[in-house]
LUMDO-41029 format. One record per residue (C-alpha): residue number from 1; residue in one letter; chain; x, y, z. Coordinates in Angstrom, 1 decimal, always signed. Layout:
REM residues N
ATOM num residu chaine     px     py     pz
ATOM NUM      A      A      X      Y      Z
...
//
This chain:
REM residues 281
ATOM num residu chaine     px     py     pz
ATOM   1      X      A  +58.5  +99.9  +45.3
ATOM   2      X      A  +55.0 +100.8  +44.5
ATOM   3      X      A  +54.7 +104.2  +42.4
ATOM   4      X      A  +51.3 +105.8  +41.7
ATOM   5      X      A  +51.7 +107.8  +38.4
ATOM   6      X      A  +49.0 +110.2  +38.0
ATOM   7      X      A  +48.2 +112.2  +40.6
ATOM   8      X      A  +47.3 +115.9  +41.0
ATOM   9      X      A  +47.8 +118.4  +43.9
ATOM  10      X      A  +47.3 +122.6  +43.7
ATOM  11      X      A  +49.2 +125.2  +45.4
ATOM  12      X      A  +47.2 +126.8  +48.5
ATOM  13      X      A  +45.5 +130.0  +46.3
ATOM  14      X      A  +43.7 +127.4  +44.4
ATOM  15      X      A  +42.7 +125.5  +47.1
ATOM  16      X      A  +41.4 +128.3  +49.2
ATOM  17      X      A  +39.7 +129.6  +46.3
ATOM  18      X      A  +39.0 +128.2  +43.2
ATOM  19      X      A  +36.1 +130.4  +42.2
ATOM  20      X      A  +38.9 +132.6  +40.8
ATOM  21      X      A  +39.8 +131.0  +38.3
ATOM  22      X      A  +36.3 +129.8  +36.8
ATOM  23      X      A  +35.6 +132.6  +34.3
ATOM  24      X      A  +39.1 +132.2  +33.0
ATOM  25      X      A  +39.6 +128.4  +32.5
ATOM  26      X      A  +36.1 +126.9  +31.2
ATOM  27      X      A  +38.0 +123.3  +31.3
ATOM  28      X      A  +39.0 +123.3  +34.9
ATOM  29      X      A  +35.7 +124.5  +36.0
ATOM  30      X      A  +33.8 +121.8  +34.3
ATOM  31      X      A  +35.8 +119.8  +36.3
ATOM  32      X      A  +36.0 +121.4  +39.9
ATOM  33      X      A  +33.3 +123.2  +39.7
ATOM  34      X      A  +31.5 +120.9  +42.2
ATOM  35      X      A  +32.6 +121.5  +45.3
ATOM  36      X      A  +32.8 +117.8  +46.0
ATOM  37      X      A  +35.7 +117.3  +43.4
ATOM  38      X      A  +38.4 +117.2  +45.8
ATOM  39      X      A  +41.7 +118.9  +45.6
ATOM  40      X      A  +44.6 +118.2  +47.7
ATOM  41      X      A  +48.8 +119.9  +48.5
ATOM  42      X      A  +51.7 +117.6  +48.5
ATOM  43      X      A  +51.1 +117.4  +52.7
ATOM  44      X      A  +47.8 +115.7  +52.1
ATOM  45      X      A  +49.0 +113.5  +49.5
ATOM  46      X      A  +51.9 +112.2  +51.3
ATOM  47      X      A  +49.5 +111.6  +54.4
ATOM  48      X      A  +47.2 +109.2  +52.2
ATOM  49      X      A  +50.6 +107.8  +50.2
ATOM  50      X      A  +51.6 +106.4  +53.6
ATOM  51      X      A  +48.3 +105.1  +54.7
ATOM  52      X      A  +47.7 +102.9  +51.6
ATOM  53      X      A  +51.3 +102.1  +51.3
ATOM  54      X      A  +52.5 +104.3  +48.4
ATOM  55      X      A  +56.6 +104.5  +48.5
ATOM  56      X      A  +56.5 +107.3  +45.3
ATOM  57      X      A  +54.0 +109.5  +43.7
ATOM  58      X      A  +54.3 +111.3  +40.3
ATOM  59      X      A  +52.5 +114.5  +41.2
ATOM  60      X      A  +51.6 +117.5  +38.3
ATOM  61      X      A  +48.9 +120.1  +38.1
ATOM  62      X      A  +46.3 +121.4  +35.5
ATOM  63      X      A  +46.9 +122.4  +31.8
ATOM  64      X      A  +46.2 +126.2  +33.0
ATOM  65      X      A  +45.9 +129.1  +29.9
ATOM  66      X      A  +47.2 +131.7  +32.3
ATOM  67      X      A  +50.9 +131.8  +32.1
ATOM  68      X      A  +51.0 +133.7  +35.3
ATOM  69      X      A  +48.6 +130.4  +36.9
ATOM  70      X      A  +50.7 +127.8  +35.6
ATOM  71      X      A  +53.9 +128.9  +36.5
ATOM  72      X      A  +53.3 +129.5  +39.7
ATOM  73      X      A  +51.8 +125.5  +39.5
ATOM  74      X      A  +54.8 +124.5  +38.5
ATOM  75      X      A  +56.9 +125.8  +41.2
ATOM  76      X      A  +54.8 +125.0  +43.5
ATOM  77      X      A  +55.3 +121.3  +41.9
ATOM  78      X      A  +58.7 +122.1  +42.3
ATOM  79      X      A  +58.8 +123.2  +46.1
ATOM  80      X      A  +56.9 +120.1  +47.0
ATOM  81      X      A  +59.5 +117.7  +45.2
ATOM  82      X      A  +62.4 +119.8  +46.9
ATOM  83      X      A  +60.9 +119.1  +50.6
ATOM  84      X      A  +59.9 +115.4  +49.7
ATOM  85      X      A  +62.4 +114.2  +47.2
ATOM  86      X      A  +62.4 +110.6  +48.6
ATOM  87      X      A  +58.3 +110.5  +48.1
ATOM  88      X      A  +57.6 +112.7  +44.8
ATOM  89      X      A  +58.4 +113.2  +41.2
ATOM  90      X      A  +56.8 +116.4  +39.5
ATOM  91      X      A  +56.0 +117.0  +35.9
ATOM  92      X      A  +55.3 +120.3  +34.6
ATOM  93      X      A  +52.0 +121.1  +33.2
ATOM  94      X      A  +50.5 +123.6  +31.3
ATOM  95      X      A  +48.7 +124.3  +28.0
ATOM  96      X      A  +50.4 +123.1  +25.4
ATOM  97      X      A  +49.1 +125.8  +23.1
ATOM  98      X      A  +50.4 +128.9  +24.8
ATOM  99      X      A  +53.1 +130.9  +23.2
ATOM 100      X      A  +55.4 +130.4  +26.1
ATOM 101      X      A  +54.8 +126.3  +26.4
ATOM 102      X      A  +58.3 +125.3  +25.4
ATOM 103      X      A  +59.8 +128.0  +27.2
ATOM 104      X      A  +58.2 +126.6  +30.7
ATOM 105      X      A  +59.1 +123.0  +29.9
ATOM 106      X      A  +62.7 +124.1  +29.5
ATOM 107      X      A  +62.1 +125.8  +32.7
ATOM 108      X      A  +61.2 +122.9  +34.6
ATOM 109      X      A  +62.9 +120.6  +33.7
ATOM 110      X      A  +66.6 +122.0  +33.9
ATOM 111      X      A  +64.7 +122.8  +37.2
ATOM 112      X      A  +64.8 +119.2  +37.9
ATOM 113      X      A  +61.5 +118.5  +37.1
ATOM 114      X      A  +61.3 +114.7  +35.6
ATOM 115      X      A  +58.9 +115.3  +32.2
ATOM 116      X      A  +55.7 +117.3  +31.2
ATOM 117      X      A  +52.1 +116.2  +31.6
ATOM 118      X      A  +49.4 +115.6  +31.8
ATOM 119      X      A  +48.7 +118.0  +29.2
ATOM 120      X      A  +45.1 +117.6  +27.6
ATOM 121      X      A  +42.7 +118.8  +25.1
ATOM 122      X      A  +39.7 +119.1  +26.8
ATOM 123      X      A  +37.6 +121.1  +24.5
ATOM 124      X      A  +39.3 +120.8  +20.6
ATOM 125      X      A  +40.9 +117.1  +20.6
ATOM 126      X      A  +43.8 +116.2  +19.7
ATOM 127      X      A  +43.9 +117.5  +16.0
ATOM 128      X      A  +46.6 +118.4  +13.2
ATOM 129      X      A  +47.1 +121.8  +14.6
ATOM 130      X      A  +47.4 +120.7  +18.3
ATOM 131      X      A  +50.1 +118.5  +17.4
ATOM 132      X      A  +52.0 +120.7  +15.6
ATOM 133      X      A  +51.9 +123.6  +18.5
ATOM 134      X      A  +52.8 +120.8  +20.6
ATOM 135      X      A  +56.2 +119.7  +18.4
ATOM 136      X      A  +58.3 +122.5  +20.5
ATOM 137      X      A  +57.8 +120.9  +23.5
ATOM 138      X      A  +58.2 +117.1  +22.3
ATOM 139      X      A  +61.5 +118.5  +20.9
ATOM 140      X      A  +62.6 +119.5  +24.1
ATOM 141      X      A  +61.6 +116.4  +25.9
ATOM 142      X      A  +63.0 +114.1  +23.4
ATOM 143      X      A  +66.6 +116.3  +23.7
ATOM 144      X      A  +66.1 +115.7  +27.7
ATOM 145      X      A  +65.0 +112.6  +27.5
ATOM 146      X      A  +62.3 +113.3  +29.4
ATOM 147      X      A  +58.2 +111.6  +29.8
ATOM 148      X      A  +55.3 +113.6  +28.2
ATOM 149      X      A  +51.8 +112.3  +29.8
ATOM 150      X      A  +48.5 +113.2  +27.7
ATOM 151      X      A  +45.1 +113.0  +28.4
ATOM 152      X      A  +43.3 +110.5  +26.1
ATOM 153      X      A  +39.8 +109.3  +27.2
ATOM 154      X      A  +37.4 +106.8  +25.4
ATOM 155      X      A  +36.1 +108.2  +22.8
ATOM 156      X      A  +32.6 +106.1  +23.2
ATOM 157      X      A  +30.5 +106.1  +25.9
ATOM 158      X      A  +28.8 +108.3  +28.8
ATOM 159      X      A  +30.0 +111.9  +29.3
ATOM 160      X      A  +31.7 +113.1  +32.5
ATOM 161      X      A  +33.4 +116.3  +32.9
ATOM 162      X      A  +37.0 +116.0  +31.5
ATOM 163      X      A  +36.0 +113.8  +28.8
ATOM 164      X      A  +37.5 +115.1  +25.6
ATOM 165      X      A  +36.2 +115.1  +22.0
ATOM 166      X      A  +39.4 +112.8  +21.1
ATOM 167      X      A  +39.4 +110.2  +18.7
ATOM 168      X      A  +41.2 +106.8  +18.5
ATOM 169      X      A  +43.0 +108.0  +15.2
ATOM 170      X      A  +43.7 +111.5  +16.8
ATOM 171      X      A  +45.4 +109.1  +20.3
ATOM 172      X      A  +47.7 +107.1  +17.6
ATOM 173      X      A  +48.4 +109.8  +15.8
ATOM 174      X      A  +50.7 +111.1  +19.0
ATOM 175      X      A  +53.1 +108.3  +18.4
ATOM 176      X      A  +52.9 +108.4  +15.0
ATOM 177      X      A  +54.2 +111.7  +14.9
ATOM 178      X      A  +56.3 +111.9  +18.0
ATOM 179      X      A  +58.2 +108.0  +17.4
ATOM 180      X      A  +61.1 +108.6  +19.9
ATOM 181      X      A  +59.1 +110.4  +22.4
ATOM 182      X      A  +58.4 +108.2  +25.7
ATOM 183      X      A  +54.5 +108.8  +25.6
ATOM 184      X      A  +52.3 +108.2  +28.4
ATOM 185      X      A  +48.8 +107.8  +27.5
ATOM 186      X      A  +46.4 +108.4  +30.7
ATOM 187      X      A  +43.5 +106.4  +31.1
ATOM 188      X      A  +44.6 +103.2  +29.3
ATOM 189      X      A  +45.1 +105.5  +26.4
ATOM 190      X      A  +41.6 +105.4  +25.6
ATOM 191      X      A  +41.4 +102.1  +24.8
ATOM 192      X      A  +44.2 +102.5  +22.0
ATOM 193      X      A  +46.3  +99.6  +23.6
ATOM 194      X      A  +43.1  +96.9  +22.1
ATOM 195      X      A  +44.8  +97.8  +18.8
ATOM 196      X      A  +48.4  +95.9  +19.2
ATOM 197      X      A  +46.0  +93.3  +18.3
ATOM 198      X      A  +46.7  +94.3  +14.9
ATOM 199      X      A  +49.5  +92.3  +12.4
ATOM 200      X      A  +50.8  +95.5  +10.8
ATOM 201      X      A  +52.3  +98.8  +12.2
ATOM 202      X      A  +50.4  +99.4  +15.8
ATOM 203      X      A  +52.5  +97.1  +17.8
ATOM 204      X      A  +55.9  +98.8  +16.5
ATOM 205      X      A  +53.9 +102.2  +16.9
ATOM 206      X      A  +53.6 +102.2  +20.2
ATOM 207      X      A  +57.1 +101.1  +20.8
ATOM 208      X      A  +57.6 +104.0  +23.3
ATOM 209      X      A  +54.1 +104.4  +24.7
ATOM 210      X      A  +52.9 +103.5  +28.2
ATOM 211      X      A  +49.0 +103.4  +29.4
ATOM 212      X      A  +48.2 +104.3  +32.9
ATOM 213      X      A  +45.5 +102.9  +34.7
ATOM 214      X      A  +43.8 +106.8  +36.0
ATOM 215      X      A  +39.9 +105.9  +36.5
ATOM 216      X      A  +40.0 +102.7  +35.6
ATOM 217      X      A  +37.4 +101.6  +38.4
ATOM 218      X      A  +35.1 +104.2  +37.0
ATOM 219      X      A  +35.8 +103.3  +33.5
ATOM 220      X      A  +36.1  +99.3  +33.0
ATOM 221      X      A  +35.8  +96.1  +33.8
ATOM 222      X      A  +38.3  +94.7  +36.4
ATOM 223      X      A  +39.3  +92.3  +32.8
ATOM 224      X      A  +41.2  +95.2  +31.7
ATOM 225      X      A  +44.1  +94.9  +33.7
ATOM 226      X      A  +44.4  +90.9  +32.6
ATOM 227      X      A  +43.5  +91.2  +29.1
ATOM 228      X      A  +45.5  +94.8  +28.7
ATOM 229      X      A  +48.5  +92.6  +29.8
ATOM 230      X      A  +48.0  +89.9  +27.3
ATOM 231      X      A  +47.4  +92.4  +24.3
ATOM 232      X      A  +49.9  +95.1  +25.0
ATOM 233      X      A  +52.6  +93.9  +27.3
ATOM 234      X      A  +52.3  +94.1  +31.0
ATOM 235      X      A  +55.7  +96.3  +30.4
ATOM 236      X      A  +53.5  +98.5  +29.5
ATOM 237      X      A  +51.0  +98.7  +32.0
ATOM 238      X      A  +51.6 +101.6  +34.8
ATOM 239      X      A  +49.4 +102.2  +38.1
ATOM 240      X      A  +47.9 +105.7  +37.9
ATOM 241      X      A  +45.1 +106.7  +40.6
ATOM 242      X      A  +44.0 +110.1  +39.6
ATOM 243      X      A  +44.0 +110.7  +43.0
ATOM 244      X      A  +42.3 +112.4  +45.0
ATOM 245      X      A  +39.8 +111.2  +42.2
ATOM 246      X      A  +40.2 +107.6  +43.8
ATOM 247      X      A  +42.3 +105.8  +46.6
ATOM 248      X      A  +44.9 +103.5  +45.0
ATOM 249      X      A  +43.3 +100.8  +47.8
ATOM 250      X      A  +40.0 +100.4  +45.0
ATOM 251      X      A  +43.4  +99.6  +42.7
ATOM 252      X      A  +44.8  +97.0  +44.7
ATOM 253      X      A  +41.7  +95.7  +45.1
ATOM 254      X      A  +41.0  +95.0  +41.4
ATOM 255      X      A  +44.7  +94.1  +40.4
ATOM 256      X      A  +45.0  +91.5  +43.0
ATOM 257      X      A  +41.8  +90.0  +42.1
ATOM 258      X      A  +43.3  +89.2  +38.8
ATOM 259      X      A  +44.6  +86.2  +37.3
ATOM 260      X      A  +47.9  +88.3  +36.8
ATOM 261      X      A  +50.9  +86.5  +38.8
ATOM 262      X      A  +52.5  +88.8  +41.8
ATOM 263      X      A  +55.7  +89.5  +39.1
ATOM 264      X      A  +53.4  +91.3  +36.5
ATOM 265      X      A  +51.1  +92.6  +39.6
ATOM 266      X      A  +54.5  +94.0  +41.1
ATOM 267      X      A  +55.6  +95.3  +37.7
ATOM 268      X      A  +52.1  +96.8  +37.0
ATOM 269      X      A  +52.4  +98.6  +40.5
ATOM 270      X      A  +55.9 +100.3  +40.4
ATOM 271      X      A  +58.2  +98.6  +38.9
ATOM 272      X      A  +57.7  +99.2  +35.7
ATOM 273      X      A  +57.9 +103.5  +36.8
ATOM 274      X      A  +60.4 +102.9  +38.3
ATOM 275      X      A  +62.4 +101.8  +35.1
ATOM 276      X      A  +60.5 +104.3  +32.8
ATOM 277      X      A  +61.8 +107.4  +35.5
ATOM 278      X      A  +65.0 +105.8  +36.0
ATOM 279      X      A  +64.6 +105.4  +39.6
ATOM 280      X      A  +65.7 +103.1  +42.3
ATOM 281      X      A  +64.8 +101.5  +45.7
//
């Protein structure tokens, strides 16, 4: 079973009109502002998820402020996981710092939603305060036993809309404070996984966290996915696309090139979600 992790569709409104929401949510118009940043429905997504051979698709939607704006996302997340419950698994997103956050990840997920994510920090980082607005909804997730996904990004390097002002201390302080929380860490975590490397602490702090491969063509070497394995565990590795940011064919392309054997690549591709989500062929 191959599982894509990290992907993002919008309910119609948005699609038809985004302009809308611009003067409202500075972070998602730095990042669709440009009318080449694609977005996509469930329909679209299922269409590409059969061409390139995708059996299952984690699909969520933006970290909106507007209550109104991301409730409606959800259940829109929710709708498209009721027609296609063989092809998605939704997460409910929204910003973690709005009064009525824990409320909505109640919501969703006694509405059958399967965790919360990918919430992000696009303009403060990940700091003290965040995390302790965000302790609700970990509590809730942790009761439910249900996945959080967060945005980390690299915090060296060019800048590209979406890139946040986090810091590697700021990433491991998420599982330091959230131990028994099943943490997914977009975008390789930021590089946080090079760390296991250490002899004291990291490697039992990250007991519960999983890194997701979202960008990676855009963001590193094709080494990654080899040496990521050896540092980290290749348990710990889960294919994310970002799409419609990128196809998961450039994936394939990169993790077959590898000197990774077809068990990890096969692990690396789904099986590994598929034992994080608890699902089955």
């Amino acid at each position: 079973m191959i599982i894509d992790i990290h992907t993002h569709i919008f309910p119609p409104e948005i699609r038809q009109d985004r302009n809308v929401c611009f003067a409202s949510e500075e972070a998602f118009y730095r990042l669709y502002n440009d009318p080449r940043a694609c977005m996509i429905g469930a329909r679209e997504l299922i269409d590409t998820m059969d061409e390139e051979g995708v059996d299952r698709s984690v699909v969520f939607g933006f970290p909106w402020k507007s209550a109104d704006r991301f409730r409606r996302q959800n259940d829109y997340i929710m709708e498209a996981v009721a027609a296609h419950p063989d092809r998605l698994i939704g997460l409910a997103c929204f910003d973690a710092d709005h009064p009525s956050a824990p409320e909505e990840a109640r919501r969703c997920l006694e509405s059958g939603l399967s965790g919360v994510g990918e919430l992000a920090y696009y303009a403060s980082g990940i700091t003290a305060v965040k995390l302790d607005r965000l302790a609700p909804v970990m509590d809730i997730c942790r009761e439910k036993k249900a996945v959080v996904m967060i945005h980390t990004n690299e915090p060296v390097g060019h800048v590209y809309p979406g890139k946040s002002p986090n810091t590697l201390s700021q990433i491991y302080s998420l599982p330091q404070r959230f131990p028994e929380n099943r943490l997914i860490l977009a975008h390789w975590g930021g590089g946080l996984f090079f760390y296991a490397l250490l002899k004291k602490e990291v490697r039992e702090t990250l007991q519960n966290v999983y890194f997701d491969t979202a960008a990676s063509p855009f963001l590193y070497d094709p080494s990654i996915w080899e040496m990521a394995a050896r540092i980290v565990g290749v348990d710990k590795i889960l294919f994310g696309t970002d799409y419609p940011l990128l196809k998961p064919a450039r994936y394939f392309r990169e993790i077959d090139a590898s000197p990774l054997s077809e068990e990890d690549r096969a692990l690396i591709k789904g099986g590994n979600a598929a034992a994080l989500l608890g699902l089955t062929a």
